[in-house]
PDB file of N, H, CA, C and O in Angstrom:
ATOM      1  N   UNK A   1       1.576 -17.539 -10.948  1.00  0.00           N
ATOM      2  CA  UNK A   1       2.472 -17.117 -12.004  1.00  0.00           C
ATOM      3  C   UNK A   1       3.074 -15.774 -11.603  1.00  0.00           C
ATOM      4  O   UNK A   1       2.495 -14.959 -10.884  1.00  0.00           O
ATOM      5  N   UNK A   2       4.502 -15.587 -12.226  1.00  0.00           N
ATOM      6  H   UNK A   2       4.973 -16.248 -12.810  1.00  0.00           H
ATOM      7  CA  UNK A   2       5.191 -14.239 -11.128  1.00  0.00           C
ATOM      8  C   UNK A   2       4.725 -13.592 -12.525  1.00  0.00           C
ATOM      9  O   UNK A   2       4.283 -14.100 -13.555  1.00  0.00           O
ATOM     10  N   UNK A   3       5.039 -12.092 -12.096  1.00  0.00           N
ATOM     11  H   UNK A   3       5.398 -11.680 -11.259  1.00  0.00           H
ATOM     12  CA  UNK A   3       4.886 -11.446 -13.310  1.00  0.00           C
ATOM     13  C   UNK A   3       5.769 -11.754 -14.593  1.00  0.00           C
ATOM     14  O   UNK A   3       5.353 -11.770 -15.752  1.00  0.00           O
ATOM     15  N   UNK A   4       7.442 -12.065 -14.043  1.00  0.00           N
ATOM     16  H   UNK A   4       7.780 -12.052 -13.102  1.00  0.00           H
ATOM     17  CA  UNK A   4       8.051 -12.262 -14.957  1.00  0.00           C
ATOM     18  C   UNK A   4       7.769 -13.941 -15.886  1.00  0.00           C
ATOM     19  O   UNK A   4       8.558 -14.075 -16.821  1.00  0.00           O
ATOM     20  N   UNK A   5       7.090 -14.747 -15.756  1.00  0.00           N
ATOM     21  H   UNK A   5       6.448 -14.637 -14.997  1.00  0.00           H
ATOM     22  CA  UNK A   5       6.752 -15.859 -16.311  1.00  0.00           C
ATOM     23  C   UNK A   5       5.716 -15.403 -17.149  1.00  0.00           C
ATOM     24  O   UNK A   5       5.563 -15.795 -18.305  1.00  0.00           O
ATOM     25  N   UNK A   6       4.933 -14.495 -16.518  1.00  0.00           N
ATOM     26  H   UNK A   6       5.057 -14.177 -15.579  1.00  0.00           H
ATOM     27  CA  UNK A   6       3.596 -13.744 -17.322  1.00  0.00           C
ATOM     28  C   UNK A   6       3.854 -13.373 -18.557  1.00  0.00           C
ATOM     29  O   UNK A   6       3.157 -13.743 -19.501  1.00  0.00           O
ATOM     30  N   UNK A   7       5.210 -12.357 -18.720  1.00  0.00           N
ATOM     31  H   UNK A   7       5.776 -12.056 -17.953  1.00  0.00           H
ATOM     32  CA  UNK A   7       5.597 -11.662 -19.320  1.00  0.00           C
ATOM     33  C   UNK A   7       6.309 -12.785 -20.668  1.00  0.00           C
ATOM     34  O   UNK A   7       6.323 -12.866 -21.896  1.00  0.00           O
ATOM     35  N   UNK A   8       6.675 -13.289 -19.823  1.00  0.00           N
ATOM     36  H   UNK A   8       6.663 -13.224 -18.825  1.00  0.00           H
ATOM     37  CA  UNK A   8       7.412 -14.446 -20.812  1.00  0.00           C
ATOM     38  C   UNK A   8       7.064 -15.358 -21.830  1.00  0.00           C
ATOM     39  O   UNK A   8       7.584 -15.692 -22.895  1.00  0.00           O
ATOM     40  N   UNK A   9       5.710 -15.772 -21.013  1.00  0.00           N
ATOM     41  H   UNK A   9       5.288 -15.501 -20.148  1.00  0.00           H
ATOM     42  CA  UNK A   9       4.517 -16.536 -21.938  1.00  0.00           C
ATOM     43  C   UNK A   9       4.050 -15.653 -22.272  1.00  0.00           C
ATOM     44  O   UNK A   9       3.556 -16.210 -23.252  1.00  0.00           O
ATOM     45  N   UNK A  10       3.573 -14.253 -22.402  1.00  0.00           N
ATOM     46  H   UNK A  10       3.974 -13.800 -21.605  1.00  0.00           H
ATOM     47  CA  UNK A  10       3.142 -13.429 -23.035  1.00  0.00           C
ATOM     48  C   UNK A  10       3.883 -13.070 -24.795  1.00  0.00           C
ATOM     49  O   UNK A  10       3.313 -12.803 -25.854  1.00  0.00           O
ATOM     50  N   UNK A  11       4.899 -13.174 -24.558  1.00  0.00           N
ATOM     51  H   UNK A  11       5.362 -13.391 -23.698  1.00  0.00           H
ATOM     52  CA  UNK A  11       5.867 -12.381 -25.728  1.00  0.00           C
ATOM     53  C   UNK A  11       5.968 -13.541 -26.319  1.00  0.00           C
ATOM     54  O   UNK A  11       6.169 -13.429 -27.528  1.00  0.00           O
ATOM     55  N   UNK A  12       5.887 -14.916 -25.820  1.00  0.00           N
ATOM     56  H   UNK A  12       5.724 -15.007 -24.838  1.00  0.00           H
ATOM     57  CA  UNK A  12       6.225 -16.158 -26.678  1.00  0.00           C
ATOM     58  C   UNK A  12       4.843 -16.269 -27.753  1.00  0.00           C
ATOM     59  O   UNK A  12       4.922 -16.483 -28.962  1.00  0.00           O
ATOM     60  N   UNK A  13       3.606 -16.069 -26.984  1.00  0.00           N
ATOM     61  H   UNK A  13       3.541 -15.895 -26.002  1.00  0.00           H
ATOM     62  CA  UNK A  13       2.338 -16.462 -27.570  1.00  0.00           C
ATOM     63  C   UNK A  13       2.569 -15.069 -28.545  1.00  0.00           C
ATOM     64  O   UNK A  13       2.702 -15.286 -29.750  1.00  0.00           O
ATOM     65  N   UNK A  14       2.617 -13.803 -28.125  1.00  0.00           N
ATOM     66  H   UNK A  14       2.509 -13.627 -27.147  1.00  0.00           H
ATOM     67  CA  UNK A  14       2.299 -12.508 -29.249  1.00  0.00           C
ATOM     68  C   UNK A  14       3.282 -11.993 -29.884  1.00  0.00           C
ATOM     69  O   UNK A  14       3.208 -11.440 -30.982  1.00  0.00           O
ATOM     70  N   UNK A  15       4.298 -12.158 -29.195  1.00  0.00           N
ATOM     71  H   UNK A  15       4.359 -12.607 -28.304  1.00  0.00           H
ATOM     72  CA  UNK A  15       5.177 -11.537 -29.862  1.00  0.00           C
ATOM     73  C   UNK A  15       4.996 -10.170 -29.366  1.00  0.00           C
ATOM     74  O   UNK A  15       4.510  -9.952 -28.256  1.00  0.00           O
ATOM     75  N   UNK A  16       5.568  -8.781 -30.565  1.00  0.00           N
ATOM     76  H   UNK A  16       5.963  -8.958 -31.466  1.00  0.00           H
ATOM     77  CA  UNK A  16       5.452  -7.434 -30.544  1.00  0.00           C
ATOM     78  C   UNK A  16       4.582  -7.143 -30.067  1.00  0.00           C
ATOM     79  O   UNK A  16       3.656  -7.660 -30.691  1.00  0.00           O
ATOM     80  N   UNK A  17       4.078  -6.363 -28.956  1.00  0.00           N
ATOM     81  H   UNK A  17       4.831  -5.943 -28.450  1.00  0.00           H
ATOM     82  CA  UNK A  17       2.525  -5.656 -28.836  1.00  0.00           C
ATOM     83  C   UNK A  17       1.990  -6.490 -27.929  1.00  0.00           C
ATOM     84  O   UNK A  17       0.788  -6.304 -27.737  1.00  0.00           O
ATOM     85  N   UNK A  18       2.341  -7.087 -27.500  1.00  0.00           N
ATOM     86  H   UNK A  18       3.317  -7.238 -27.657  1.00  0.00           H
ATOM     87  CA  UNK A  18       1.779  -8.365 -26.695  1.00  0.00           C
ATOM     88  C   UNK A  18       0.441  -7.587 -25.402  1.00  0.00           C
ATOM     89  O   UNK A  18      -0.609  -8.111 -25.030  1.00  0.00           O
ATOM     90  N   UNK A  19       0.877  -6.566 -25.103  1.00  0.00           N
ATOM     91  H   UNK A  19       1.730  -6.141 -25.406  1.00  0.00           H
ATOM     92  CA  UNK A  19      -0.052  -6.376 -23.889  1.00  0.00           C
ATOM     93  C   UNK A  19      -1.519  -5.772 -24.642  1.00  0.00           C
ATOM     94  O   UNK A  19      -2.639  -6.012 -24.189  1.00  0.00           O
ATOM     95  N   UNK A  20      -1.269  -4.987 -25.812  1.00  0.00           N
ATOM     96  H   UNK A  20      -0.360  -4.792 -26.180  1.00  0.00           H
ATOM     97  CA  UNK A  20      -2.605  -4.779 -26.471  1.00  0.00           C
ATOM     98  C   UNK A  20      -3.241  -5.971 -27.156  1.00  0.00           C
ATOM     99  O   UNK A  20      -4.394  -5.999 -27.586  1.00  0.00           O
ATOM    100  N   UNK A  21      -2.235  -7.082 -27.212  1.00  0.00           N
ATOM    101  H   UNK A  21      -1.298  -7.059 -26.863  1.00  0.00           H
ATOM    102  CA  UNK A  21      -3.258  -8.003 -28.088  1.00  0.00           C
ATOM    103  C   UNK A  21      -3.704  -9.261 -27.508  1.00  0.00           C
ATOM    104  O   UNK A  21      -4.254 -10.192 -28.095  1.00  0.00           O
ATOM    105  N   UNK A  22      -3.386  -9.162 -26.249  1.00  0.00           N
ATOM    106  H   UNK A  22      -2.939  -8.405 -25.772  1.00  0.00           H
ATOM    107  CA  UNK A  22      -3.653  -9.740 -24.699  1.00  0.00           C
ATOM    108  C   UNK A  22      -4.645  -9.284 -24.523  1.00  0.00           C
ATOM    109  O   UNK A  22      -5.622 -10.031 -24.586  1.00  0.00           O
ATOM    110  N   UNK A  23      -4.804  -8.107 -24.277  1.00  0.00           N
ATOM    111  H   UNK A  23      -4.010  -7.501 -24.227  1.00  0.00           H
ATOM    112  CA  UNK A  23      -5.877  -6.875 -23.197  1.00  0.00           C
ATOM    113  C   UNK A  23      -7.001  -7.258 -24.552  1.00  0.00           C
ATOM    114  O   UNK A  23      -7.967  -7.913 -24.160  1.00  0.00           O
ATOM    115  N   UNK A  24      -7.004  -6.991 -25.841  1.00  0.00           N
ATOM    116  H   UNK A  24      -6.219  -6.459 -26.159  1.00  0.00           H
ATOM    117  CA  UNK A  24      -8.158  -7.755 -26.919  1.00  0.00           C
ATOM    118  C   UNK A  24      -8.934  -8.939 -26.489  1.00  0.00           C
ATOM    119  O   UNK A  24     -10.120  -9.113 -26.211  1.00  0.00           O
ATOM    120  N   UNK A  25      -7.771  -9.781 -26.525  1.00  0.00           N
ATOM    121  H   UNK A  25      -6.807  -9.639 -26.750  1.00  0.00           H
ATOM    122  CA  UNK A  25      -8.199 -11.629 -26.670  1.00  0.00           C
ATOM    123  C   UNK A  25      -9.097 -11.666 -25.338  1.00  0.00           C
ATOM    124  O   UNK A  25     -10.080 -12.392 -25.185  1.00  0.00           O
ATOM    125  N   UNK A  26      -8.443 -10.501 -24.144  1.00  0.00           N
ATOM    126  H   UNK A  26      -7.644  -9.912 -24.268  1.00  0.00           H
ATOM    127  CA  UNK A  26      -9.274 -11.188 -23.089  1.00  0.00           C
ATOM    128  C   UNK A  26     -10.289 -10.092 -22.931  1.00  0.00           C
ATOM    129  O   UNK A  26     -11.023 -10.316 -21.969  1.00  0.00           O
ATOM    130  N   UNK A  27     -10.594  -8.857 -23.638  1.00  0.00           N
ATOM    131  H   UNK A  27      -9.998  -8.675 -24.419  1.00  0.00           H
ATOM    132  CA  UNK A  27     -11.573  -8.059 -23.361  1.00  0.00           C
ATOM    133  C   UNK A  27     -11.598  -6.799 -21.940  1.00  0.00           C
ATOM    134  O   UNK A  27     -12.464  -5.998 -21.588  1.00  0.00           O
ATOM    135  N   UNK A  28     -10.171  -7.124 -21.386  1.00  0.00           N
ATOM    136  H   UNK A  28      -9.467  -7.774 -21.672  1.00  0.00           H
ATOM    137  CA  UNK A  28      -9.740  -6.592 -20.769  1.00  0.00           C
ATOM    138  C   UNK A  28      -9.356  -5.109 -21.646  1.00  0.00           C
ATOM    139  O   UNK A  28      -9.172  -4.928 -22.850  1.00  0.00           O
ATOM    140  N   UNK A  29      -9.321  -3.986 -20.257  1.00  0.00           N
ATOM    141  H   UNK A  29      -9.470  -4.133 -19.280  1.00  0.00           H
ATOM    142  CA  UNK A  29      -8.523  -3.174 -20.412  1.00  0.00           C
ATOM    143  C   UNK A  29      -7.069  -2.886 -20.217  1.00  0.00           C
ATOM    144  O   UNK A  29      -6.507  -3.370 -19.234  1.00  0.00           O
ATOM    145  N   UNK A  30      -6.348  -2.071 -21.143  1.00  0.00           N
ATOM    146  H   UNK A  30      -6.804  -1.678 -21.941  1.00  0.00           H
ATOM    147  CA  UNK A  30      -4.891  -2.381 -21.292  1.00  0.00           C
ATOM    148  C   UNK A  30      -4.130  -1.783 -19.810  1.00  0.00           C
ATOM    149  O   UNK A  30      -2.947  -1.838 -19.472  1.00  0.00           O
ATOM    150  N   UNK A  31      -5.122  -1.301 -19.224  1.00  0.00           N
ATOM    151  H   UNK A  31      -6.082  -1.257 -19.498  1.00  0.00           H
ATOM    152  CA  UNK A  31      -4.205  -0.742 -17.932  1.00  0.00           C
ATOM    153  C   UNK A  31      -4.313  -2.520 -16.764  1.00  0.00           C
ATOM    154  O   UNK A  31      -3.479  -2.893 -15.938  1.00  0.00           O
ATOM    155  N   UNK A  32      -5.094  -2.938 -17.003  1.00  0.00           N
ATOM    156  H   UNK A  32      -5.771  -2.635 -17.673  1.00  0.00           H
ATOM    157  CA  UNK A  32      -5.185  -4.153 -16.477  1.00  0.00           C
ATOM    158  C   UNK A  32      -4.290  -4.925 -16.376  1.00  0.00           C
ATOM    159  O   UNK A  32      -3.851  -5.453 -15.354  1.00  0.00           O
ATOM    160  N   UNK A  33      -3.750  -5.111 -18.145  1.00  0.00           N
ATOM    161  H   UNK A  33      -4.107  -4.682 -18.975  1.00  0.00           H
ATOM    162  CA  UNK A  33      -2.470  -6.188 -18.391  1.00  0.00           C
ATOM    163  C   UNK A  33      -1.350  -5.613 -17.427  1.00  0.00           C
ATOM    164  O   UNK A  33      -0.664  -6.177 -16.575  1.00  0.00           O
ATOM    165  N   UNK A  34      -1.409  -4.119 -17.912  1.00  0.00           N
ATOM    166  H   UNK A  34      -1.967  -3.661 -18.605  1.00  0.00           H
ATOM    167  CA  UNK A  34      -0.027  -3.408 -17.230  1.00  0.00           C
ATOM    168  C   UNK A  34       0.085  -4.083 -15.615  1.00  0.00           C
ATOM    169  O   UNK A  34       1.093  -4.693 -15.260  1.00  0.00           O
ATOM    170  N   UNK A  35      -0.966  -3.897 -14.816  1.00  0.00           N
ATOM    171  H   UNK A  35      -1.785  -3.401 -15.104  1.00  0.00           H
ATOM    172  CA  UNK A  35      -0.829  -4.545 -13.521  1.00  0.00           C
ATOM    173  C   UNK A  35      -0.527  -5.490 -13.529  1.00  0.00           C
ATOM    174  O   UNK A  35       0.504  -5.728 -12.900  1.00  0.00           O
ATOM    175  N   UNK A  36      -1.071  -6.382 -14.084  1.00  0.00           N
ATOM    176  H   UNK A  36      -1.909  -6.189 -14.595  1.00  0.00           H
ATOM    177  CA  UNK A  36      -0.602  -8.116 -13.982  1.00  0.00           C
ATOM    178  C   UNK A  36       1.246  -7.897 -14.582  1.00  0.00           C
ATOM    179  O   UNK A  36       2.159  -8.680 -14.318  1.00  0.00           O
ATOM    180  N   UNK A  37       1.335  -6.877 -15.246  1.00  0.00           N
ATOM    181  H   UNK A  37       0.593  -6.242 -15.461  1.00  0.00           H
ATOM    182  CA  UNK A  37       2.861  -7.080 -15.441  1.00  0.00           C
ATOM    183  C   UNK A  37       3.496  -6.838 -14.795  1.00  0.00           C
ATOM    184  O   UNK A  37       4.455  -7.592 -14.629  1.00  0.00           O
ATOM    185  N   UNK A  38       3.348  -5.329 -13.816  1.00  0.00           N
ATOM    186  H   UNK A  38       2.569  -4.716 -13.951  1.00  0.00           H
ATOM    187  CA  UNK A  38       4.336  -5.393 -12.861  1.00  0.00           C
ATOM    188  C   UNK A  38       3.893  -5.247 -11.537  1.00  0.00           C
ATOM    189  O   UNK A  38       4.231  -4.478 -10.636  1.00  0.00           O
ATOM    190  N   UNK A  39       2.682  -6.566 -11.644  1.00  0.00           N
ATOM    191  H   UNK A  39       2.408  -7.191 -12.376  1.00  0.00           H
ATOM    192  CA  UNK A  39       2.690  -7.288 -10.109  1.00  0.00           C
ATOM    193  C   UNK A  39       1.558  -6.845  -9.076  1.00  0.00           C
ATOM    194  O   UNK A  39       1.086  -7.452  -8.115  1.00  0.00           O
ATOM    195  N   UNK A  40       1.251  -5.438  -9.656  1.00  0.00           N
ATOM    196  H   UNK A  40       1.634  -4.945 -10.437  1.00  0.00           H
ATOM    197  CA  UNK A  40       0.562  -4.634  -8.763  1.00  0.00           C
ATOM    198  C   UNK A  40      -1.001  -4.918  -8.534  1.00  0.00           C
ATOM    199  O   UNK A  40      -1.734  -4.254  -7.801  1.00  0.00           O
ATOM    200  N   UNK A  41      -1.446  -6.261  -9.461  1.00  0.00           N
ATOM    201  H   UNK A  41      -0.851  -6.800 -10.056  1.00  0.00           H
ATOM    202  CA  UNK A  41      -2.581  -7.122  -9.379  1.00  0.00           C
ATOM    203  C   UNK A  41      -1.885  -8.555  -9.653  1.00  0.00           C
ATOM    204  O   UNK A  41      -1.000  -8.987 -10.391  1.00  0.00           O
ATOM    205  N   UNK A  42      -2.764  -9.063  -8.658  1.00  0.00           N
ATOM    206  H   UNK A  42      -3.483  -8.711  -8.059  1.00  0.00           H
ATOM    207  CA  UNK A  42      -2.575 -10.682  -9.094  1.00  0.00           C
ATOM    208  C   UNK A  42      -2.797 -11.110 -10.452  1.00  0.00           C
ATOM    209  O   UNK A  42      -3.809 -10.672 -10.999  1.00  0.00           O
ATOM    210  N   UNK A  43      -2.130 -11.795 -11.023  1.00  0.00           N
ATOM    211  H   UNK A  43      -1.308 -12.151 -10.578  1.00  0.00           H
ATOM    212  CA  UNK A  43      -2.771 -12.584 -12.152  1.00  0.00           C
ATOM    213  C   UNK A  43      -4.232 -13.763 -11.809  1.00  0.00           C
ATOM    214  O   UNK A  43      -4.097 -14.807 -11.170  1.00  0.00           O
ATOM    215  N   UNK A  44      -5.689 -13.229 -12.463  1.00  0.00           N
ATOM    216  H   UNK A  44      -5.799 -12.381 -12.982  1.00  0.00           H
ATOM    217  CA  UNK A  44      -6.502 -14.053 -12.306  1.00  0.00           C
ATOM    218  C   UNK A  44      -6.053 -15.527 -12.421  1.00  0.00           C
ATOM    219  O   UNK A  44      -5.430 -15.514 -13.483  1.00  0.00           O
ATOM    220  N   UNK A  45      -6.001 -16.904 -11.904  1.00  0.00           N
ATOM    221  H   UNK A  45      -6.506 -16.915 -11.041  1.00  0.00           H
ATOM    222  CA  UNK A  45      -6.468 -18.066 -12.013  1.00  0.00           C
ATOM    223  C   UNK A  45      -6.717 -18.619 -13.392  1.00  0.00           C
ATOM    224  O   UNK A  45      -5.920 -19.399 -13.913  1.00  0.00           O
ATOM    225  N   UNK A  46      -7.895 -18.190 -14.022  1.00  0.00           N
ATOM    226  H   UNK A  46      -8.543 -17.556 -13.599  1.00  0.00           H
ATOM    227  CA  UNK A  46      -8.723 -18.324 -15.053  1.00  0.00           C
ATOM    228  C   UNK A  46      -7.525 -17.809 -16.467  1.00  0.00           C
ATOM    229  O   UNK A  46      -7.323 -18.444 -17.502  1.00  0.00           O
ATOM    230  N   UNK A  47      -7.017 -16.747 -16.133  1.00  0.00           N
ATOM    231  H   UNK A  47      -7.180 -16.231 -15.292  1.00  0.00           H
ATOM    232  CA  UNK A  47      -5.889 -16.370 -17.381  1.00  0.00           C
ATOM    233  C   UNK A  47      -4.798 -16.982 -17.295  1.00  0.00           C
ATOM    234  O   UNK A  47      -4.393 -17.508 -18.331  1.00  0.00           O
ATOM    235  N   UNK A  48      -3.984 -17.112 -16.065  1.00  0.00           N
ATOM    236  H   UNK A  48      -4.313 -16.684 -15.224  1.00  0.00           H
ATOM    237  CA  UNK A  48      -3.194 -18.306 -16.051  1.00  0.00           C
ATOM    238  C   UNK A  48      -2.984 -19.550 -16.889  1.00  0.00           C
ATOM    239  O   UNK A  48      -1.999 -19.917 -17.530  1.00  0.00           O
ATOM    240  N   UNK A  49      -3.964 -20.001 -16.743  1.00  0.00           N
ATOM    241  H   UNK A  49      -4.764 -19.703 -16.222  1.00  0.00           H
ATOM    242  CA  UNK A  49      -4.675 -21.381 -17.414  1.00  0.00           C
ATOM    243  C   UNK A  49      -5.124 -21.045 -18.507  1.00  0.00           C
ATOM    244  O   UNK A  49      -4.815 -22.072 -19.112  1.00  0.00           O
ATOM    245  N   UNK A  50      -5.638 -20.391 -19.297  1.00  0.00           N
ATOM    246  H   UNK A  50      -5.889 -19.557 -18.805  1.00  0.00           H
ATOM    247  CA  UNK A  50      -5.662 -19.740 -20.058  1.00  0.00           C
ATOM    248  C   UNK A  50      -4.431 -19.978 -20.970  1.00  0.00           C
ATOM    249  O   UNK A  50      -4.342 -20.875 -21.808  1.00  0.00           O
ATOM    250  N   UNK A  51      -3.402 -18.949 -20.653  1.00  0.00           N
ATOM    251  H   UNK A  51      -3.474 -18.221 -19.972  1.00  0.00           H
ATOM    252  CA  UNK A  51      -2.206 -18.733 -21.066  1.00  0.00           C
ATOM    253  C   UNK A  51      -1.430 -19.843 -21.608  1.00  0.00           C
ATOM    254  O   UNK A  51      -0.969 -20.134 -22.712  1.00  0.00           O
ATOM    255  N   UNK A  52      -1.450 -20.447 -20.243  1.00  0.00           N
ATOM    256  H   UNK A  52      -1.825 -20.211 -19.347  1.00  0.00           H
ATOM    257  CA  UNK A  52      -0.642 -21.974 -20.681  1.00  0.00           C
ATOM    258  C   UNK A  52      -1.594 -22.647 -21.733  1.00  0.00           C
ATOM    259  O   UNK A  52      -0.918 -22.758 -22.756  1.00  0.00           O
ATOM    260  N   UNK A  53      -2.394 -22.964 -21.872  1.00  0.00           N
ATOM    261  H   UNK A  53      -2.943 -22.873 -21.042  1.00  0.00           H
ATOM    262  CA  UNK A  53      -3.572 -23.792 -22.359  1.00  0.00           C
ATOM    263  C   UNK A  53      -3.108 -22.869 -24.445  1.00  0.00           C
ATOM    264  O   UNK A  53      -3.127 -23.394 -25.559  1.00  0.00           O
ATOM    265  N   UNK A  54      -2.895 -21.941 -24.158  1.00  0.00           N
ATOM    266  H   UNK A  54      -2.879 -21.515 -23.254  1.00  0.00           H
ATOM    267  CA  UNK A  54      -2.681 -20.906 -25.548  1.00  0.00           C
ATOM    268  C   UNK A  54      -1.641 -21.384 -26.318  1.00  0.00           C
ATOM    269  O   UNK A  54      -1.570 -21.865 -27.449  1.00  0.00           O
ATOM    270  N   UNK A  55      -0.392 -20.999 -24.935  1.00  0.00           N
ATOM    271  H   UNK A  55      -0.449 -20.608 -24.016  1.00  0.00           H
ATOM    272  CA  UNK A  55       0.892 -21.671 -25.403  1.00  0.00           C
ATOM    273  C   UNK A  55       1.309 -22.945 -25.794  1.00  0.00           C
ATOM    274  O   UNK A  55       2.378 -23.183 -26.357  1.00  0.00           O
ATOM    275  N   UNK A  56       0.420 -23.795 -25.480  1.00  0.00           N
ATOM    276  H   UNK A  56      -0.448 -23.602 -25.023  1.00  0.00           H
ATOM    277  CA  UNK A  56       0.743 -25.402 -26.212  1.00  0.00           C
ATOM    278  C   UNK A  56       1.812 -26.486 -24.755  1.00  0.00           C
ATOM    279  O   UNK A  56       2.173 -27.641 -24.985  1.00  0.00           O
TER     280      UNK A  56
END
């Protein structure tokens, strides 16, 4: 998943606030999401699937 698909299914599933209520659901810290957003960590596998699996 690129970041920008991340981002995309992100704002669809949360809406406003999306990276704090991401960084919650997964128990993550919010500097975490920030990486997966702009790229500077891979997106885990496991959240991927995840994600989609959220989004319907």
């Amino acid at each position: 998943m690129t970041p920008d698909e991340f981002i995309r299914i992100c704002e669809a599933i949360y809406g406003a606030g999306w990276q704090s209520k991401l960084a919650r659901d997964l128990v993550r810290e919010p500097r975490t999401i920030r990486r997966w957003k702009s790229g500077e960590s891979p997106i885990p596998r496991a959240v991927v699937e995840w994600l989609k699996y959220k989004r319907g």
